[in-house]
N, C-alpha and C positions, 0 to 999 in steps of 0.2 A: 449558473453556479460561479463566483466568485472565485478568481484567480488563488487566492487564499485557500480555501476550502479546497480549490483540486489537486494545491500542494501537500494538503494535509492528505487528503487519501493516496496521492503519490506515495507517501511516505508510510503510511498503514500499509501499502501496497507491497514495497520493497521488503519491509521489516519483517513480510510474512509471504513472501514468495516460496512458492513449491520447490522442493527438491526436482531434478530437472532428469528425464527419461523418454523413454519410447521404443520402436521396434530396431533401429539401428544403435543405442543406447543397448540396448538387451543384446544385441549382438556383441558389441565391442569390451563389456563385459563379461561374454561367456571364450572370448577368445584366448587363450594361453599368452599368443606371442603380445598381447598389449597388456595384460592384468597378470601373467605367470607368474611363480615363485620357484625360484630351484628347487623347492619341494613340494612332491606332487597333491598332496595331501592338504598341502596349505591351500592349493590352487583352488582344489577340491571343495572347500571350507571357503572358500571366499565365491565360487559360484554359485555353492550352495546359499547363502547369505542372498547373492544377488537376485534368485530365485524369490528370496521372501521380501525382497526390497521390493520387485515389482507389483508385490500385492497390493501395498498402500495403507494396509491396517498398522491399529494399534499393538495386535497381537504379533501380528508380522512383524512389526517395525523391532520388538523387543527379541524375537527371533534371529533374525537379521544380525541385530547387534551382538545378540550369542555367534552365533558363527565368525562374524570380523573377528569379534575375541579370541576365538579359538583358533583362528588363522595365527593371527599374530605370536599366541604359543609356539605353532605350530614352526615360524618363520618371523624369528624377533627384526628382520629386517625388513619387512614385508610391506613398502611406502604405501604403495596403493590400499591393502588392508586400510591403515590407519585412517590416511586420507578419507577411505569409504565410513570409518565409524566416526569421524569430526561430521562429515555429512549427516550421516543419521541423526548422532547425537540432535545436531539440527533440526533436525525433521521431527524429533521426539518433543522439541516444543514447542509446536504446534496446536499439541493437546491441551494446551496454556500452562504448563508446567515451566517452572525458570530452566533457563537454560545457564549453563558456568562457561561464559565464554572466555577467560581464561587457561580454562582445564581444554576447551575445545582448540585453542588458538596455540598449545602448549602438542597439541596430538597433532595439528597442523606443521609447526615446526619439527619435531619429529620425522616426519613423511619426508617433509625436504629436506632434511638433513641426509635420508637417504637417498633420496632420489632428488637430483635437486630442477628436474624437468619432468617431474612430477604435476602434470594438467590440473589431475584433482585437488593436490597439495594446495596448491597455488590458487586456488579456484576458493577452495574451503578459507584459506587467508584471507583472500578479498572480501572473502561474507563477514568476516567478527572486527576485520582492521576499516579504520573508518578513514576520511580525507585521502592524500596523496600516497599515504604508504601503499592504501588497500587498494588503490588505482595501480598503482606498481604491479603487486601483484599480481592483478589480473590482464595487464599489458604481458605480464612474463607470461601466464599460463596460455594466451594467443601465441606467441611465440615460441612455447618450447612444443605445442601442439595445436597447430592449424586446422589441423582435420578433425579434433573433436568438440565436436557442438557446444557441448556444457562450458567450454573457455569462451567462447564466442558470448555465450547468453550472458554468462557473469559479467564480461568487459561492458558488454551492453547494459546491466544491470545498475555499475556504478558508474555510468555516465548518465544513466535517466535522467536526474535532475539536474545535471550540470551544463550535459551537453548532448540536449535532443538527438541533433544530425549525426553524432556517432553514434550515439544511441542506437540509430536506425539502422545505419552501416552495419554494424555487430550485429542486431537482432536479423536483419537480413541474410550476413555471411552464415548464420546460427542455420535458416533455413535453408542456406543454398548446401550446405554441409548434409543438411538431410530436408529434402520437401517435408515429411511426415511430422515432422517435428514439432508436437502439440504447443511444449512450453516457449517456443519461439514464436509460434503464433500469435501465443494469448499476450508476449510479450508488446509485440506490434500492436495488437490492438489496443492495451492500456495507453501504449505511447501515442498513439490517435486518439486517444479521449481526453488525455490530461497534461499534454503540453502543447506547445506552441506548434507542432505539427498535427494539429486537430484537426481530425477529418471523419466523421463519426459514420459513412457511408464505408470508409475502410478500415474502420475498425469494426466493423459489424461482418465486415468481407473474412476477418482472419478468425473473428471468432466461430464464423459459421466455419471456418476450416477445420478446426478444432472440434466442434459437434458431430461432425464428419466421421473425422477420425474415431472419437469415440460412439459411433453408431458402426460403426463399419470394416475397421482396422483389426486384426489379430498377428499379436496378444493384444487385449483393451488395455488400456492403461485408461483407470477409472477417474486419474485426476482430469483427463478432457472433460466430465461434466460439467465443470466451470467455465467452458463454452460458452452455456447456455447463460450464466449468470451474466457475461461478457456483454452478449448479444442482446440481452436486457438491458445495460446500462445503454448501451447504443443506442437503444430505440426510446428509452424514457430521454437521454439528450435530444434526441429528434422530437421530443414530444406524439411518439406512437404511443399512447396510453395504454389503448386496448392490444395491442402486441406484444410489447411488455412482459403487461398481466399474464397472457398466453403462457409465454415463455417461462416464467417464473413460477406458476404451477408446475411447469413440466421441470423445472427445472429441481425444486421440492421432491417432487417425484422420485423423480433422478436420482437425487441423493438419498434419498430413503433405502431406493431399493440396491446401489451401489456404496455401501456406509465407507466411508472413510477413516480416517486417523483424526483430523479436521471438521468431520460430518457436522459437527454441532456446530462450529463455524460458516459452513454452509448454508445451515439452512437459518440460522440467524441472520446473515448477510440477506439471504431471497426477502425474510422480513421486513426489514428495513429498507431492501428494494419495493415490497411490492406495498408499502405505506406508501411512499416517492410517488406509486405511479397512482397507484388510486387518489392520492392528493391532489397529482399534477392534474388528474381525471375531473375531478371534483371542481380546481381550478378550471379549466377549460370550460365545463358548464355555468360553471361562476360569471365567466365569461362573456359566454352568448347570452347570458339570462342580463348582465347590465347593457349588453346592444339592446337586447330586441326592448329593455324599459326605456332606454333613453329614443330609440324610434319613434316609440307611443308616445314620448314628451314633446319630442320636435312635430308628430303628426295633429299634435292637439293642446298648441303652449297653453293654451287659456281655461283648459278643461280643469277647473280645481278640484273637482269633485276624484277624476282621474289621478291627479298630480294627488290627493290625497291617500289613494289607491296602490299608487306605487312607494311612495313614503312608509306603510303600512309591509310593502312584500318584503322593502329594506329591514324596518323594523324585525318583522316574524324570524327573518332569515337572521339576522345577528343576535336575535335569544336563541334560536335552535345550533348557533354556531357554537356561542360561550361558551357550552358545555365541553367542544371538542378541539379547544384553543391548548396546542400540546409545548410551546415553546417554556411556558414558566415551569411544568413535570417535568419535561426534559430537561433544564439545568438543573433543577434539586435533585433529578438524580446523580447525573455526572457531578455533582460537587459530595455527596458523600462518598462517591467511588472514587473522586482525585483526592477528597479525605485518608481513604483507607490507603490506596499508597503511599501518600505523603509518611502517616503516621508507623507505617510498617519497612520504612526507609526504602523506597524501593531505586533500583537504580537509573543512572543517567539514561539506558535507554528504555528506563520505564517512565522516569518523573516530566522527561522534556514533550514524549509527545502527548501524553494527559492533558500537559498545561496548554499547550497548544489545540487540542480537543477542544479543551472548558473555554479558553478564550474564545474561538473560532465560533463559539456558538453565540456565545454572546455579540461578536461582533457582527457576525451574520443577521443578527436581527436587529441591530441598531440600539443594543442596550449598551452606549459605553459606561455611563458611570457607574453601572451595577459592575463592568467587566475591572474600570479604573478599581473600585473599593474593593474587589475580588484579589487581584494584582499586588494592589497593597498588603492586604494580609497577607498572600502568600511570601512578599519580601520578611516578612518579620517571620513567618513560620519557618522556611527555606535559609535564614540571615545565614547559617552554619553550613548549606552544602556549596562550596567554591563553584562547581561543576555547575549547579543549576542553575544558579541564581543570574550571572549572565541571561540569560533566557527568561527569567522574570521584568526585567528592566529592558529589556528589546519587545516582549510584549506587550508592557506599557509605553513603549515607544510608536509601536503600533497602532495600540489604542487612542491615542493623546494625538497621532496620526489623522483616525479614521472623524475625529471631531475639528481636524481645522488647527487644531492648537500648534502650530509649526517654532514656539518656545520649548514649549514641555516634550514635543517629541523628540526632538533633537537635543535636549539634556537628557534626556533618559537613554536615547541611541547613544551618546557619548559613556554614559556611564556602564553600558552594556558594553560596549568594547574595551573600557576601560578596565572591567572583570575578568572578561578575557573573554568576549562572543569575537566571531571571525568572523563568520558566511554574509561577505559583502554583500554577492550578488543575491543571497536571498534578499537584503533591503529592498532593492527593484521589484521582485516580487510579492511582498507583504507594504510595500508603502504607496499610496494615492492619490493622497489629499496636498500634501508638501512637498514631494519629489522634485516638484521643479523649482523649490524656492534655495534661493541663495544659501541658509542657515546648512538644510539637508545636504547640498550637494557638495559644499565645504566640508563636510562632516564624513560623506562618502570617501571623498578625493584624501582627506587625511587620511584613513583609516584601510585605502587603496592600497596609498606606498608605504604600508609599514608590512 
């Protein structure tokens, strides 16, 4: 997989990370002296709530949020309350429902304005604030609380892509705060699949911790069946096909019988897993069937009759393929679906990674000038939104990249910064072909020191 491509499900990954729990989470919420309110009733009302947090449904989750609310009546100054329902709020989009991160980030403030060592407060900040502010935040929420997890995961959370090795640090301290700690696990393990500390034997290690947990653990917290999806990715990078497969029924399964808030996203994601592994399956035969024909060629050069033989297998097998050739369905779709966003105005953190989606696939497959003519439309459709369009002109930079063109990429990289794109060191990551040529690295180094 293309260093490109595991930036983008990094980033799929972060934008839709789980609300963060377990069995010493379930304690440290039902404890007075860390969660209390001077009045008793509010306290009452907010363990009650956290009772239905641990469910993980849809129905719970709107439950839940009744009770925060009625906390908060109950005790208008009640930071944790808040904090806990900016969380939710969270969590309720999930269901693919927009979320007002705003109105979220406006109930975050709040919380710290009362409490202003408020873990959660600070925590919930760092998920809606983006760049250095929301890094702040989540440094403070480490700091005004060491000992709870949830600051740890976050800190580790907005470092993933920046900065792997703290990454690890944080998702580690997450676990050393609690062994049990499912969403710490699974954290580790993505950080072993999809950055530069890839190591897919230990990411396979923390997911199977996680399956554990939820085979074994009371209270279950039903979000560890995402274990299993974990441990599947693991194993289709290893190229275990049929293990995989295994796992991804079960893991179907799983979700069936434990429905979630997210379930449809589950088992949509097993889908599009267990295509990957029957592909990569199908590839691997693919494989051994071009050995074992080129064997016969080298055991028998002069056999034409043979050599006609195998010409004929090539043949049969590339008419029975065409039919299942899914690369040109898969952009017509994703282009009427980065249509409907576009035309229902959707926002910055919906329009930029779509485009990123629809490029990546095409660049993945080596179509640039269908992705170059794509690119361009979108500049003329997008001319009006400030925010995106930077990001249109860094993908054509990209593009204009992945074909050699070290003129065109590096005008369009200038024009993208020029808009106002920032994420230097993403360049390193999305560029190839030119990185090492003089044009590029003048163009980094400018765009460095400013």
């Amino acid at each position: 997989m293309k260093a490109t491509m595991k930036w983008f499900l990094i980033l799929a990954i972060l934008m839709n990370s789980y609300f963060a729990s377990g069995q010493i989470t379930y304690d440290y919420y039902k404890n007075p002296e860390k969660i209390g309110s001077s009045d008793p009733k509010a306290t009452a009302s907010f363990i009650k709530a956290f009772e239905f947090i641990m469910q993980w449904g849809k129905e719970d989750a709107d439950s839940a949020i009744f009770y925060l609310e009625k906390a908060i009546e109950q005790d208008s100054l009640y930071a944790i309350a808040y904090a806990t329902l900016g969380h939710m709020m969270m969590y309720k989009g999930y269901d693919g429902t927009h979320r007002d991160f705003d109105s979220i980030k406006s109930i975050g403030l709040k919380a710290l304005e009362i409490n202003p060592d408020c873990g959660d407060a600070l925590t919930l900040l760092a998920r809606v604030t983006n760049g250095e502010e929301g890094m702040g935040y989540a440094r403070k929420a480490v700091k005004a609380e060491p000992d709870h997890r949830e600051t740890w995961l976050w800190l580790g959370m907005k470092y993933f892509d920046v900065n792997p090795d703290s990454a690890l640090y944080a998702f580690n301290k997450a676990t050393e705060v609690d062994p049990t700690f499912g969403q710490g696990h699974q954290k580790l393990g993505l950080l072993y699949l999809y950055t530069e500390k890839k190591d897919y034997n230990q990411a396979a290690f923390h997911f199977r911790k996680m399956i554990d947990l939820y085979e074994n653990f009371t209270p279950r917290d039903n979000r560890m069946v995402v274990g299993y999806e974990g441990l599947a990715k693991a194993l289709i990078f290893n190229k275990q096909w049929d293990s995989a497969i295994d796992t991804l029924n079960i893991f179907k399964k799983m979700s069936n019988d434990d429905p979630l808030l997210f379930t449809g996203d589950l088992i949509s994601n097993a889908n599009v897993d267990l295509t990957t592994a029957y592909l990569g399956k199908s590839f691997s035969e693919f494989e051994k069937f071009d050995e074992w024909q080129e064997k016969r060629q080298n055991e028998h050069p002069n056999d034409i009759r043979l050599t006609f033989n195998i010409l004929s297998d090539y043949f049969e097998l590339s008419e029975q393929m065409k039919d299942v050739m899914i690369v040109d369905s898969l952009l017509q779709k994703e282009k009427v679906l980065v249509q409907k966003i576009i035309d229902n105005n959707g926002s910055f953190r919906d329009i930029v990674p779509t485009l990123f989606m629809e490029i990546f696939t095409y660049l993945n497959f080596n179509k640039y000038l269908e992705a170059k003519e794509e690119l361009e439309n979108l500049a003329q459709k997008l001319e009006s939104r400030k925010d995106v369009l930077p990001y249109v002109y860094y993908l054509l930079a990209v593009d204009y990249d992945r074909m050699g063109d070290e003129k065109n990429a590096v005008e369009n990289l200038e024009i993208a910064f020029k808009k106002g794109f920032k994420n230097v060191k993403r360049c390193n990551i999305d560029f190839s072909e030119t990185k090492d040529t003089k044009g590029y690295q003048k163009i980094i180094k400018k765009y460095s020191e400013k």
